[in-house]
N, C-alpha and C positions, 0 to 999 in steps of 0.2 A: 810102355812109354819109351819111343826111342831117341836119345838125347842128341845125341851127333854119330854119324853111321861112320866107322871108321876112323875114329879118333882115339888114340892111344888114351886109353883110361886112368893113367894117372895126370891128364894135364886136366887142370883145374877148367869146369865152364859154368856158362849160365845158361839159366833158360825163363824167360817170362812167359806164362802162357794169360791172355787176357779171361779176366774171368766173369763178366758181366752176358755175356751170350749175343754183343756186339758184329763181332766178328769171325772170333773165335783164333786172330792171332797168335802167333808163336815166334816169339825170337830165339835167337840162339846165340853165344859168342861164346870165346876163349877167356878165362882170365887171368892173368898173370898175379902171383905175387899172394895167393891163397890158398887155403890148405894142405901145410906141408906134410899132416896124417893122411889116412884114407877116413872120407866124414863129408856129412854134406847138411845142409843150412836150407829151410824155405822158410818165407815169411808171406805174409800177404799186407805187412807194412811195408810201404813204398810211397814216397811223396808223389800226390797227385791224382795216380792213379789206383793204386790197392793192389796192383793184378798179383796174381801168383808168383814169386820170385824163388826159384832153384837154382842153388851154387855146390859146387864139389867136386871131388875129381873122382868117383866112381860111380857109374849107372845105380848100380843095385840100392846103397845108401839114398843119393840123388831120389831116386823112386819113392823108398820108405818115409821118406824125408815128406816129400810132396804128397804124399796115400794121409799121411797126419793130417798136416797142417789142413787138407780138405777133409777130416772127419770131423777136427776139432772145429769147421766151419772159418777159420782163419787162426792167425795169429803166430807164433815163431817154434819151430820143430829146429831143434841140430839131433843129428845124428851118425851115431862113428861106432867103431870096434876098438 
């Protein structure tokens, strides 16, 4: 899973990936103003839509993060060192 190619890994980002088989969407941002450890957060609560939501500011976490919350079938993973 490649989150943003080139981005200094400690700035915090997001990533939704749509998870219905729709389209198969992928967004990406920066986010400011969140985690100031190394740790990262997926849910697939989200008003609206459900889809897959990944926040963190390191890949590897980010990934473990998102590898859960899809085995447990949904629901809220954080993960950190």
């Amino acid at each position: 899973m490649e989150i943003s190619a080139g981005r200094k890994q400690d700035f915090p980002s997001a990533v939704v990936y749509e998870r219905y088989g729709k389209n198969g969407n992928v967004a990406k941002a920066l986010v400011e103003g969140t985690f100031k450890e190394p740790g990262a957060a997926a849910t697939t609560w989200s008003h609206d839509s459900h889809n897959l939501l990944v926040m963190g500011n390191n890949e590897e976490d980010m990934e473990l993060a998102q590898k859960r919350v899809r085995e447990l079938q949904g629901g809220y993973v954080v993960y950190g060192r």
